[in-house]
PQR file with spaces between the fields and no chain letter, atoms N, CA, C, O and H, PARSE charges and radii, in Angstrom:
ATOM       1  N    UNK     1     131.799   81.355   23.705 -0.4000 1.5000
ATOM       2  CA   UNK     1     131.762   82.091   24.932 -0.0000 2.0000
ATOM       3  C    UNK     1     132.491   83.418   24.866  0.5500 1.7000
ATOM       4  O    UNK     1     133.118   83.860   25.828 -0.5500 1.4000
ATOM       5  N    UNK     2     132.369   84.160   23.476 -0.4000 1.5000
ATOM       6  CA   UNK     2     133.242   85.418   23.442 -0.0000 2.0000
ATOM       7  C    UNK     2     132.196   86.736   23.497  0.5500 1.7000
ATOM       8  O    UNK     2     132.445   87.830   24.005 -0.5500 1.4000
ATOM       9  H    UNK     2     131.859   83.801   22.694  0.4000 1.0000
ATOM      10  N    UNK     3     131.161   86.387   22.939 -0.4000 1.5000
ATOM      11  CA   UNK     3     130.357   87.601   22.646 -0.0000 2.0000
ATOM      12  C    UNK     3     130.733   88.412   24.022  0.5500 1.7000
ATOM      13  O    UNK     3     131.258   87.894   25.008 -0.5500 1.4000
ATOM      14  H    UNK     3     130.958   85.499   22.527  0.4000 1.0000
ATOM      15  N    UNK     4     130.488   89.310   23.936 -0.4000 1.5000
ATOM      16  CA   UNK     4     130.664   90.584   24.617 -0.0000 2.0000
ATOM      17  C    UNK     4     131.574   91.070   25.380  0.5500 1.7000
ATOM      18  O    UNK     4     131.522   92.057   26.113 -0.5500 1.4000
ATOM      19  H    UNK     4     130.062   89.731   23.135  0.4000 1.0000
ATOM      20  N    UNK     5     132.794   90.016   25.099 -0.4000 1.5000
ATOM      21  CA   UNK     5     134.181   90.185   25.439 -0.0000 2.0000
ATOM      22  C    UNK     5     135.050   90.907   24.947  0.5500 1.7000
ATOM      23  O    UNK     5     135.114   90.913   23.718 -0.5500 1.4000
ATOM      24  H    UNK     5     132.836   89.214   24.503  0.4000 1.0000
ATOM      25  N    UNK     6     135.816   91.587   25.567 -0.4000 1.5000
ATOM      26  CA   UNK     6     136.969   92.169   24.559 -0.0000 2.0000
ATOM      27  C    UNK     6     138.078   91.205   24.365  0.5500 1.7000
ATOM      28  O    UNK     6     138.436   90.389   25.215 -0.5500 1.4000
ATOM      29  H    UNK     6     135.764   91.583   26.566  0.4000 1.0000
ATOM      30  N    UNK     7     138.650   91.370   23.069 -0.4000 1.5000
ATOM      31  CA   UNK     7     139.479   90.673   22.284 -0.0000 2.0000
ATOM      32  C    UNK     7     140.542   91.419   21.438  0.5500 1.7000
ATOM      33  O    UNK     7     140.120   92.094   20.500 -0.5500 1.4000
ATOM      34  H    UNK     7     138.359   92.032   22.379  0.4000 1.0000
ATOM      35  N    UNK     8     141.960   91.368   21.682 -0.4000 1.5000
ATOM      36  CA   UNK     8     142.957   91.797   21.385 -0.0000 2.0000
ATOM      37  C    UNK     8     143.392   91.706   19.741  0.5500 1.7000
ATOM      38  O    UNK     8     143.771   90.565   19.480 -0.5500 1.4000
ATOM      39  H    UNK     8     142.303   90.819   22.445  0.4000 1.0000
ATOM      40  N    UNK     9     143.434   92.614   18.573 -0.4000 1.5000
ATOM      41  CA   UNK     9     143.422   91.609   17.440 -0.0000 2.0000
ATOM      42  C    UNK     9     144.963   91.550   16.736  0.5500 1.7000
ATOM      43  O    UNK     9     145.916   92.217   17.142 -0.5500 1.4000
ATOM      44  H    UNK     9     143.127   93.541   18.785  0.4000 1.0000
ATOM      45  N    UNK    10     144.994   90.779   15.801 -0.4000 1.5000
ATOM      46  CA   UNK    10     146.377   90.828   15.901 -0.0000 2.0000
ATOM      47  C    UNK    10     147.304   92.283   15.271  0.5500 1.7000
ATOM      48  O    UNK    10     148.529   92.333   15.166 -0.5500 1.4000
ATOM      49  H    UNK    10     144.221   90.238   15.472  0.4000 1.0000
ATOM      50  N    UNK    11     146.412   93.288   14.943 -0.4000 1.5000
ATOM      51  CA   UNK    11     146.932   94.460   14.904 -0.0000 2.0000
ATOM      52  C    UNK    11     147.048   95.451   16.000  0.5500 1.7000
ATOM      53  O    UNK    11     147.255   96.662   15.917 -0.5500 1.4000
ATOM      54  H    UNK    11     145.417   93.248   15.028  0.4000 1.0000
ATOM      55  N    UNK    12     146.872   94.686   17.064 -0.4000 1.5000
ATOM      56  CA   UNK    12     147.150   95.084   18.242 -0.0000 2.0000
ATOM      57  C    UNK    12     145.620   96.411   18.920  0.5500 1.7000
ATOM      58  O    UNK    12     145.332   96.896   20.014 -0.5500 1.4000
ATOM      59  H    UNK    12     146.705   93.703   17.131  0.4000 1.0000
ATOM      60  N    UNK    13     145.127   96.490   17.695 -0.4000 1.5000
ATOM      61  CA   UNK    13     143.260   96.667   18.291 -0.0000 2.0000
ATOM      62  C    UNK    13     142.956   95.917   19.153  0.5500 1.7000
ATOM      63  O    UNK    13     143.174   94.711   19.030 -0.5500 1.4000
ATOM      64  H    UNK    13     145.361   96.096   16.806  0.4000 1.0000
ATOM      65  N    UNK    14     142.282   96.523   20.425 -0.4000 1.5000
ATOM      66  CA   UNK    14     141.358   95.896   21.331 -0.0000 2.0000
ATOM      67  C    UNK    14     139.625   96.245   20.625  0.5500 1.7000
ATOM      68  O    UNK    14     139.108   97.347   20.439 -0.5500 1.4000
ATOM      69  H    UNK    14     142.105   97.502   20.525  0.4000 1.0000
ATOM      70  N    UNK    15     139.138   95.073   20.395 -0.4000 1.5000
ATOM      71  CA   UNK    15     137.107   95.157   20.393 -0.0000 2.0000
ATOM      72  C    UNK    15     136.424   94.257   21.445  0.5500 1.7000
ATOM      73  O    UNK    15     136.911   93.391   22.172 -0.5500 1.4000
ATOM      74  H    UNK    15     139.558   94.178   20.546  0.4000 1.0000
ATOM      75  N    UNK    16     135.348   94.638   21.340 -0.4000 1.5000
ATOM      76  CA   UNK    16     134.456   94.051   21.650 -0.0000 2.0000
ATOM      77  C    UNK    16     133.956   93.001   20.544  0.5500 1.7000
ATOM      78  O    UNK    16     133.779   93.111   19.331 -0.5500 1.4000
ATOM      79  H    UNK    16     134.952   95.342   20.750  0.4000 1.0000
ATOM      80  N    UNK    17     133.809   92.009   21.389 -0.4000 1.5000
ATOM      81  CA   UNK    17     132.858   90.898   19.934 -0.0000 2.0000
ATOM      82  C    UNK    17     131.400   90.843   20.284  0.5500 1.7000
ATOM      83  O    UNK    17     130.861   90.319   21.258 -0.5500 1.4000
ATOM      84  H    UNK    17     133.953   91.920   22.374  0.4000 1.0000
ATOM      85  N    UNK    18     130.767   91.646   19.053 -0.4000 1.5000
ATOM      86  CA   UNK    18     129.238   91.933   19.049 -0.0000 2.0000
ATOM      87  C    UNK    18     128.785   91.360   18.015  0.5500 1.7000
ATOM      88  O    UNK    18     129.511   90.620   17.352 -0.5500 1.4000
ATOM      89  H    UNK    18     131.205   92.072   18.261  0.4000 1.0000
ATOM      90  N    UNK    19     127.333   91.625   17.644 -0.4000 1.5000
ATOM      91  CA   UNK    19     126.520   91.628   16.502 -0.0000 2.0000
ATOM      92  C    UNK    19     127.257   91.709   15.545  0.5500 1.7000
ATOM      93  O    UNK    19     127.658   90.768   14.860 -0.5500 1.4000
ATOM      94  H    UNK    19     126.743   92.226   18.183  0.4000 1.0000
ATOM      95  N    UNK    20     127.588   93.262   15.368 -0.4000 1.5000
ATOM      96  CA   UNK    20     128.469   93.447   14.022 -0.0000 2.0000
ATOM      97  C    UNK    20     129.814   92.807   13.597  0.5500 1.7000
ATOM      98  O    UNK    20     130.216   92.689   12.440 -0.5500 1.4000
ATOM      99  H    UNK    20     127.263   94.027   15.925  0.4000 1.0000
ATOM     100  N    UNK    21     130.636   92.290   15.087 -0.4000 1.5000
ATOM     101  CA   UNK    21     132.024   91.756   14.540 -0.0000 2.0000
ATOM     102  C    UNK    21     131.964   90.922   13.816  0.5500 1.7000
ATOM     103  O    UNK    21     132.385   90.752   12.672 -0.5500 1.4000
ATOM     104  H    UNK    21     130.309   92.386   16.028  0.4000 1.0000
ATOM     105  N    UNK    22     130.822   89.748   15.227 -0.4000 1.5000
ATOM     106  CA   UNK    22     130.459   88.497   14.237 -0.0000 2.0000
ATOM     107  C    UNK    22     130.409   88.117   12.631  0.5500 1.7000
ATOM     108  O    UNK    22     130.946   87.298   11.886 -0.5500 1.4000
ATOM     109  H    UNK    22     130.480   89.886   16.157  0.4000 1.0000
ATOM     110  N    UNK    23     128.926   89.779   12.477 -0.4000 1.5000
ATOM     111  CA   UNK    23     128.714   89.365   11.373 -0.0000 2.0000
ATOM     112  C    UNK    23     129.888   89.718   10.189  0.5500 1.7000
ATOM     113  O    UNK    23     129.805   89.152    9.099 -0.5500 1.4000
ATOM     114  H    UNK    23     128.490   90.444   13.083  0.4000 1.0000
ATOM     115  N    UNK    24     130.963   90.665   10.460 -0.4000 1.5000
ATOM     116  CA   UNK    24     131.879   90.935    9.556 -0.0000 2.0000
ATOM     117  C    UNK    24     132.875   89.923    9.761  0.5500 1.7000
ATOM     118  O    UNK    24     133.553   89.784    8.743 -0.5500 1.4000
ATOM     119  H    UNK    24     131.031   91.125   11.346  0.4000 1.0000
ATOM     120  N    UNK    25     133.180   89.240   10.606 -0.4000 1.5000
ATOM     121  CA   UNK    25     134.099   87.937   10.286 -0.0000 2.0000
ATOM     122  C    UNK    25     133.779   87.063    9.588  0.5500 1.7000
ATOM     123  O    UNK    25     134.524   86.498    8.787 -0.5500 1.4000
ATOM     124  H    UNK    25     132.629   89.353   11.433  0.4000 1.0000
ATOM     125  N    UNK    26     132.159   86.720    9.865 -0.4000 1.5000
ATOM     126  CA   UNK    26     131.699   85.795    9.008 -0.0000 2.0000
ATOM     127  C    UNK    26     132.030   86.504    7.473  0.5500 1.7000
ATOM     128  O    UNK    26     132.729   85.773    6.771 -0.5500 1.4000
ATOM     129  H    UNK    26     131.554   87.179   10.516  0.4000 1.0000
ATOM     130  N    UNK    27     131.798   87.275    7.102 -0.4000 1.5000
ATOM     131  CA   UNK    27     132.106   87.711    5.951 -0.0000 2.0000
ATOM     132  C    UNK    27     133.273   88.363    5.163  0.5500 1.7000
ATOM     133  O    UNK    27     133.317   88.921    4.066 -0.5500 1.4000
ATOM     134  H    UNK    27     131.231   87.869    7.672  0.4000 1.0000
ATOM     135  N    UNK    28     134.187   88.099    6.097 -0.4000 1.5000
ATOM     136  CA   UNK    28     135.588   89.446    5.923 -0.0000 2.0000
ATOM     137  C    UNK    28     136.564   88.603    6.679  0.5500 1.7000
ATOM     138  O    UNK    28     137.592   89.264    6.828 -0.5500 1.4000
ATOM     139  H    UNK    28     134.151   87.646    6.987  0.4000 1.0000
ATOM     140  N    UNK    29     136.692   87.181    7.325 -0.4000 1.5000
ATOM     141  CA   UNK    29     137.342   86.966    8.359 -0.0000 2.0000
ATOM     142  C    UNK    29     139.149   86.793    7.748  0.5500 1.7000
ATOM     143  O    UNK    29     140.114   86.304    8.336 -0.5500 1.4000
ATOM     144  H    UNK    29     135.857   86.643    7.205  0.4000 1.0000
ATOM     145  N    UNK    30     139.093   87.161    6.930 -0.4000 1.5000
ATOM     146  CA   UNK    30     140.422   88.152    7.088 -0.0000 2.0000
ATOM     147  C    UNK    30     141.269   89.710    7.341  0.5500 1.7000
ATOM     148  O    UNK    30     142.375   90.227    7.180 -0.5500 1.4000
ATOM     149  H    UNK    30     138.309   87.558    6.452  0.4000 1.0000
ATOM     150  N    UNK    31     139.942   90.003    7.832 -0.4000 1.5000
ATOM     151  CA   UNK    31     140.081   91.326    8.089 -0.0000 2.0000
ATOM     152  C    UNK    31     140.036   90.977    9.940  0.5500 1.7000
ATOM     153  O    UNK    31     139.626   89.855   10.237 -0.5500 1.4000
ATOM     154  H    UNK    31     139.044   89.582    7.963  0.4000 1.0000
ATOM     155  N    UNK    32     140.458   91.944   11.132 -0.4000 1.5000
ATOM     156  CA   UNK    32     140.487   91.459   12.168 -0.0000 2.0000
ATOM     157  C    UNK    32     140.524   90.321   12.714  0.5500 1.7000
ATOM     158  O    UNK    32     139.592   89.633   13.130 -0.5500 1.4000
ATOM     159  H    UNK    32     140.790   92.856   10.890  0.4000 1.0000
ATOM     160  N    UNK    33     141.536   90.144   12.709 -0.4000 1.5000
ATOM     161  CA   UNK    33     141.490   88.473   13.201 -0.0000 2.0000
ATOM     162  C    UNK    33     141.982   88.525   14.665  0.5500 1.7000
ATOM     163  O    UNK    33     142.609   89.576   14.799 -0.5500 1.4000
ATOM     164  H    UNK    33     142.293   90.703   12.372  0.4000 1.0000
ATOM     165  N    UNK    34     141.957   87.889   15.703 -0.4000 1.5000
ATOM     166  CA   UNK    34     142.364   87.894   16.675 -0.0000 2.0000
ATOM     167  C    UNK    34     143.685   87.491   17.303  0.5500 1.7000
ATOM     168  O    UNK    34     144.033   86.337   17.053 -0.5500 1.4000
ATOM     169  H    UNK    34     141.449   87.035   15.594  0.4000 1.0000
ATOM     170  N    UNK    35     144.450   88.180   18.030 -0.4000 1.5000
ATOM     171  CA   UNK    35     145.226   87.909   17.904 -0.0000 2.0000
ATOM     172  C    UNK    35     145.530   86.381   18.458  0.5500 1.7000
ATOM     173  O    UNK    35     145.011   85.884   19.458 -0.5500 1.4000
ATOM     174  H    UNK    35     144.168   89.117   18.233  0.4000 1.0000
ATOM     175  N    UNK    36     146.546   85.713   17.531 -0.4000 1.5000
ATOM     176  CA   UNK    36     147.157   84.403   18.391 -0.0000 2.0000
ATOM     177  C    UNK    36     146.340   83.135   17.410  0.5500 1.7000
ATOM     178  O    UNK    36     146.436   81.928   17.631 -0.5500 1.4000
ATOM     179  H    UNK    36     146.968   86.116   16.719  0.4000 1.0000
ATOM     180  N    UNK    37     145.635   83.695   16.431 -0.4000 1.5000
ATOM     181  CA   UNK    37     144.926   83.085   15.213 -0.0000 2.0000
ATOM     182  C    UNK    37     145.390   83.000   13.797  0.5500 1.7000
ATOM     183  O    UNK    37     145.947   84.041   13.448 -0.5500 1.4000
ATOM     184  H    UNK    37     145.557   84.676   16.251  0.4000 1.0000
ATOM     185  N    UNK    38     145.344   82.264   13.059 -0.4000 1.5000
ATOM     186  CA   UNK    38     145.873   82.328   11.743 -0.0000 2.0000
ATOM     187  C    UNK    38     144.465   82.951   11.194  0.5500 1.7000
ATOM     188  O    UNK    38     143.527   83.058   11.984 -0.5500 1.4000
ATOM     189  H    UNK    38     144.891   81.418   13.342  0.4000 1.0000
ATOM     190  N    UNK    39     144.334   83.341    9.898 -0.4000 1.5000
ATOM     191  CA   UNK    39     143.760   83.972    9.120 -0.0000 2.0000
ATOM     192  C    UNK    39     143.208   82.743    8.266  0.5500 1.7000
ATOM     193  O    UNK    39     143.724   82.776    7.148 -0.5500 1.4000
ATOM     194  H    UNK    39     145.096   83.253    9.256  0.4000 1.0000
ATOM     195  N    UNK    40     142.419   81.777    8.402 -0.4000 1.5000
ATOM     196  CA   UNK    40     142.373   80.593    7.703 -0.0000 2.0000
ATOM     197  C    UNK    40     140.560   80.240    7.112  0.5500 1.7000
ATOM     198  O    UNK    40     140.240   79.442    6.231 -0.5500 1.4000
ATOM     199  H    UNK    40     142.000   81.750    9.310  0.4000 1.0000
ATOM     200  N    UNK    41     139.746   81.021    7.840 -0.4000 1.5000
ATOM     201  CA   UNK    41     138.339   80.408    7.856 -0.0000 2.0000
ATOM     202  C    UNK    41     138.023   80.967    6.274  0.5500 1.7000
ATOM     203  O    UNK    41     138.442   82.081    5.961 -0.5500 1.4000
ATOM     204  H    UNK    41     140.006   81.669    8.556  0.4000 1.0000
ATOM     205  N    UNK    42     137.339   80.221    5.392 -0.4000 1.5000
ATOM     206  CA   UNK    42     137.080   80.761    4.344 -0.0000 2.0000
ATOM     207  C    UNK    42     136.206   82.410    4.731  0.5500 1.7000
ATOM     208  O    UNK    42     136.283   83.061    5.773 -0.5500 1.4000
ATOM     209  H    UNK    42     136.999   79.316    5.647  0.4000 1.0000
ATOM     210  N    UNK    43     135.365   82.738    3.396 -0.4000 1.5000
ATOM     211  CA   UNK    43     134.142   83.877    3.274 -0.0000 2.0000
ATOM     212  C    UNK    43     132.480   82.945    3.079  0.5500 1.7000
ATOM     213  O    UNK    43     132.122   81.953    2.443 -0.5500 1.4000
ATOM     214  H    UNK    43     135.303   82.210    2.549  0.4000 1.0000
ATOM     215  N    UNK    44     131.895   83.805    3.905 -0.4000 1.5000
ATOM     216  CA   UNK    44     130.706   83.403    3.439 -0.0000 2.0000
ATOM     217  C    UNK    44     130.185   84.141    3.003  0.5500 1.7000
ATOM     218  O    UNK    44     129.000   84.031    2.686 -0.5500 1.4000
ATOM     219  H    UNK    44     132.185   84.610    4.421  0.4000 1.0000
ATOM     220  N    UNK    45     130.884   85.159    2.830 -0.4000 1.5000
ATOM     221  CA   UNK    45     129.882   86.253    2.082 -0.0000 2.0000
ATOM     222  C    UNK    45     128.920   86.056    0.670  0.5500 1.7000
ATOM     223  O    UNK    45     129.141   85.365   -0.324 -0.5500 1.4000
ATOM     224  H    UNK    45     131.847   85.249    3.087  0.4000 1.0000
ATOM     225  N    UNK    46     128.139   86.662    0.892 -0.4000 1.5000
ATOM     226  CA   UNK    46     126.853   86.119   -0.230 -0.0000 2.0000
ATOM     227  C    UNK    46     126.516   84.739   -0.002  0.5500 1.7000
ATOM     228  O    UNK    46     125.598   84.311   -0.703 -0.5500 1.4000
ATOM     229  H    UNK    46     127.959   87.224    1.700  0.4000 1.0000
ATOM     230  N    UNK    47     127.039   83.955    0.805 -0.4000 1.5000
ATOM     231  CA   UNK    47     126.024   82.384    1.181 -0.0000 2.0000
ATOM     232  C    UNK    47     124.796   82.141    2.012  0.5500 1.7000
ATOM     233  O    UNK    47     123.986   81.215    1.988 -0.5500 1.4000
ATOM     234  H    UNK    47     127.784   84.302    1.374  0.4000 1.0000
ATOM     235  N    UNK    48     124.872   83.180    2.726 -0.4000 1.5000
ATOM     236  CA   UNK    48     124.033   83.094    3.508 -0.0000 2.0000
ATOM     237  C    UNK    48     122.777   84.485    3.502  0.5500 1.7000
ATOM     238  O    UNK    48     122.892   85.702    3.362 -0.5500 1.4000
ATOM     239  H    UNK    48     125.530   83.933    2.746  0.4000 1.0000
ATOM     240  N    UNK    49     121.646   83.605    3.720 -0.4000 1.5000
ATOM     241  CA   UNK    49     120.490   84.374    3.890 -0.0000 2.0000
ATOM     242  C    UNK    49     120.425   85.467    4.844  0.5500 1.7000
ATOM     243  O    UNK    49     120.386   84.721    5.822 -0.5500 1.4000
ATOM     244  H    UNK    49     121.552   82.616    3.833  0.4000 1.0000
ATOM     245  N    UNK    50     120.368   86.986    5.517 -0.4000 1.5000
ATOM     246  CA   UNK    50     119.739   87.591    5.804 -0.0000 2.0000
ATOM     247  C    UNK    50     118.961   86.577    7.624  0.5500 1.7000
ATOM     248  O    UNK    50     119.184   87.004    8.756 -0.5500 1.4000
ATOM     249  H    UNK    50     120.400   87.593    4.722  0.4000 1.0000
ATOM     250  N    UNK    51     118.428   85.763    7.427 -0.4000 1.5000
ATOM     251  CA   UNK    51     117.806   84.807    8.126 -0.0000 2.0000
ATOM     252  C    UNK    51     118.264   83.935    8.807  0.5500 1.7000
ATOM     253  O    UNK    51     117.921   83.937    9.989 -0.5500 1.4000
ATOM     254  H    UNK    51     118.247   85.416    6.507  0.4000 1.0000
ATOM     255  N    UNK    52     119.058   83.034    8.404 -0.4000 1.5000
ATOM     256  CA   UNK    52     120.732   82.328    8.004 -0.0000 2.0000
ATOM     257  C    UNK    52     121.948   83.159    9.119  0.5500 1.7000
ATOM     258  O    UNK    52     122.409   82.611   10.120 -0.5500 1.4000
ATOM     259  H    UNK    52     119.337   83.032    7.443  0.4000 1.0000
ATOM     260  N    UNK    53     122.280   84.488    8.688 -0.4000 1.5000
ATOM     261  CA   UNK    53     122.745   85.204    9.733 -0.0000 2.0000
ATOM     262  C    UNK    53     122.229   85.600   10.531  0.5500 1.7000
ATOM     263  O    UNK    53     122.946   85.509   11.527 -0.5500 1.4000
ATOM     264  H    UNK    53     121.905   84.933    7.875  0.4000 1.0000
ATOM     265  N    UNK    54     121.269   86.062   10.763 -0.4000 1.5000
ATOM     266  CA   UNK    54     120.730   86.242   12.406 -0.0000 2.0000
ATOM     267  C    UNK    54     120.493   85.311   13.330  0.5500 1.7000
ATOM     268  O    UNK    54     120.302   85.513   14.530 -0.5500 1.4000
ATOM     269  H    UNK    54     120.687   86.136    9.953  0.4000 1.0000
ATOM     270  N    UNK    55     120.512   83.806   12.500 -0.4000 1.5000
ATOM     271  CA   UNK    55     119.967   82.656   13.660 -0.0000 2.0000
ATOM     272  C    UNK    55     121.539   81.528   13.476  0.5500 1.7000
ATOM     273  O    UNK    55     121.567   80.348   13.825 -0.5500 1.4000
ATOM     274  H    UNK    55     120.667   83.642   11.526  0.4000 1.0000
ATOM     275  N    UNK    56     122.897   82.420   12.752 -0.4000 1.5000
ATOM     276  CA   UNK    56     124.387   81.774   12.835 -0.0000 2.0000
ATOM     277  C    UNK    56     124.562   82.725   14.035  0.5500 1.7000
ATOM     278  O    UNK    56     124.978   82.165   15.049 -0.5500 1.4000
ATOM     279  H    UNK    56     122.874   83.379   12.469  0.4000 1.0000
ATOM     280  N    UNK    57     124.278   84.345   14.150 -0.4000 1.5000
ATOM     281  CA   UNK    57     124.863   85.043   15.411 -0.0000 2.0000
ATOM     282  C    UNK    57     124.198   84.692   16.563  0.5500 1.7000
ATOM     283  O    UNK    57     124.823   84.507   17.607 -0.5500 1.4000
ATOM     284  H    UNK    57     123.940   84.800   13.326  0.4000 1.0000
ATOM     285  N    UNK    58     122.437   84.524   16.462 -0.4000 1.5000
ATOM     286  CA   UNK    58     122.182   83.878   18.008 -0.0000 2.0000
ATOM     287  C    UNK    58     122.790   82.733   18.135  0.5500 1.7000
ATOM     288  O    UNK    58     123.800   83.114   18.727 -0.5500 1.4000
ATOM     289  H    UNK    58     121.929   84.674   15.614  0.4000 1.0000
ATOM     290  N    UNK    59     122.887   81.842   18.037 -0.4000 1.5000
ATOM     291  CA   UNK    59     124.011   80.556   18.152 -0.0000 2.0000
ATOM     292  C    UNK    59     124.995   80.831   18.327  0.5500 1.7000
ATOM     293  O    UNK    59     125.524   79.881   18.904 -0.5500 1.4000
ATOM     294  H    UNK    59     122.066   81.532   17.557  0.4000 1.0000
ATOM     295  N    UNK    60     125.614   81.535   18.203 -0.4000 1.5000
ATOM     296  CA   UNK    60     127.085   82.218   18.531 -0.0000 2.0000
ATOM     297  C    UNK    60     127.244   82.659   19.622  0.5500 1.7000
ATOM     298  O    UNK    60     128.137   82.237   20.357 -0.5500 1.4000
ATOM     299  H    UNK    60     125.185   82.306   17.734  0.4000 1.0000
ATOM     300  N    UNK    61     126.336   83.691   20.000 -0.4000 1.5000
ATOM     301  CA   UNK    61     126.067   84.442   21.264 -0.0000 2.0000
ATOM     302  C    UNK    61     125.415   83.466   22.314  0.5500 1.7000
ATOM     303  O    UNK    61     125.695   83.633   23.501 -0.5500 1.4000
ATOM     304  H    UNK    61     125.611   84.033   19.403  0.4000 1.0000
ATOM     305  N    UNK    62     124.703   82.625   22.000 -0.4000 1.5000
ATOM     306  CA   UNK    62     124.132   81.391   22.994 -0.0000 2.0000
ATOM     307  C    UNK    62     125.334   80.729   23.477  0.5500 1.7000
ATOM     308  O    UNK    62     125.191   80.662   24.697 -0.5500 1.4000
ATOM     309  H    UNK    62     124.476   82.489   21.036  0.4000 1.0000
ATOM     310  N    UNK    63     126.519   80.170   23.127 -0.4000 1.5000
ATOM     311  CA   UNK    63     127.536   79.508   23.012 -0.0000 2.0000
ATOM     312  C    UNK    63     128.479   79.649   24.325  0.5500 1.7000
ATOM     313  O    UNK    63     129.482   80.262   23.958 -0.5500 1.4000
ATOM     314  H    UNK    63     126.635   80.224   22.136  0.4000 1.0000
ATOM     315  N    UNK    64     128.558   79.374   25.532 -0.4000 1.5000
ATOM     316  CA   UNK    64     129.340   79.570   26.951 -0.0000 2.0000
ATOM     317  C    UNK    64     130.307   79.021   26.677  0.5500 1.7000
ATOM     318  O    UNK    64     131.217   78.926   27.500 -0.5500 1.4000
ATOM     319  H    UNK    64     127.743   78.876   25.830  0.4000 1.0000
């Protein structure tokens, strides 16, 4: 229930969580992390299909 929320990160950045955050956490999620979160989720980078990510972010964004 975050998409299009703003979110404080723990470098004290305020974003929005969109398309792109999603998809760079999924892949980077040690980079911006939010604040009040540990830094813990592995990378998926390179695991996933192109296909794979667009139908992990609609599920994400579906999510209340």
């Amino acid at each position: 229930g975050v998409f299009g929320k703003r979110e404080e990160l723990a470098d004290g950045r305020i974003i929005t969580v969109d398309d792109n955050y999603i998809r760079n956490h999924i892949e980077e999620p040690q980079k911006n992390v939010v604040k009040g979160f540990s830094p813990v989720m592995p990378t998926y980078k390179g695991q996933l299909s192109e296909s794979e990510m667009n139908a992990l972010i609609a599920y994400i964004k579906s999510l209340k």
